[in-house]
N, C-alpha and C positions, 0 to 999 in steps of 0.2 A: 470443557477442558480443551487444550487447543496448546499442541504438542509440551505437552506434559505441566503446564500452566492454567490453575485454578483460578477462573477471571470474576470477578465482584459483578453481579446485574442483579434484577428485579427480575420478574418474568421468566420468559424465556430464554435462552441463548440462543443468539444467529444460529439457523440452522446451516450446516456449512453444504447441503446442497443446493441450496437457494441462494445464499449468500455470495455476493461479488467478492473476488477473491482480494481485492487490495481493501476492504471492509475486515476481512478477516489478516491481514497485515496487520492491523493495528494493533493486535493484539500482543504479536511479540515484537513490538518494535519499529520495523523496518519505515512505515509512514512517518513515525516521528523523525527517527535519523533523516528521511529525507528532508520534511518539512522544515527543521529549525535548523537544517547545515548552514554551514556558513554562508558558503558561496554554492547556491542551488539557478538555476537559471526557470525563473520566470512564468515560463511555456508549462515544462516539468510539470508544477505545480496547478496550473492551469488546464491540463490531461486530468493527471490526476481527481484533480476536484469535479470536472467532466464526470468521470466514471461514478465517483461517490456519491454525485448527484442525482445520480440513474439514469445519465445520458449511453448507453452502454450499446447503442447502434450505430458507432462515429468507427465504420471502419480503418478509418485513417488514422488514430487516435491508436499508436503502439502500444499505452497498455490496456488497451482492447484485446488487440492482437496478437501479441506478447503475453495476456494478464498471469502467466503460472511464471514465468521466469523475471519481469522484468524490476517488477519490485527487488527481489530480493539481490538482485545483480545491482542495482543502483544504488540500492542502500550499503554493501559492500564495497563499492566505489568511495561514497560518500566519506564510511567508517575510514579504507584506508588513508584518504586524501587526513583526514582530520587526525592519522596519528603521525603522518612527517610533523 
């Protein structure tokens, strides 16, 4: 369960001390909102998919850096921008 969200799997569930925290994103959202925005820039995504890949030693790579805040700050960008 994964903030008060019963998720469908086989197996296991991500264990969420092991698990990279924008892996556990998905869960409630916020990678979708990013991924299928409208207007997302490029790079973003390209980070992103870095981290999910298990590239997860790119200190330069802000949601490395960032990983507890910056998901859910951009997804909230994303959301406002898309309800003007």
């Amino acid at each position: 369960m994964v903030r008060g969200v019963t998720l469908p799997h086989r197996g296991f569930p991500p264990p969420r001390k092991f698990c990279p925290t924008p892996l556990l994103r998905v869960y409630n959202g916020d990678l979708q909102t990013i991924f299928f925005a409208d207007e997302i820039n490029p790079e973003i995504k390209k980070q992103i998919c870095s981290v999910l890949a298990g590239y997860v030693w790119d200190a330069t790579n802000p949601f490395i850096k960032k990983h507890k805040t910056i998901l859910p700050t951009l997804a909230k960008v994303v959301r406002l921008k898309q309800s003007i």
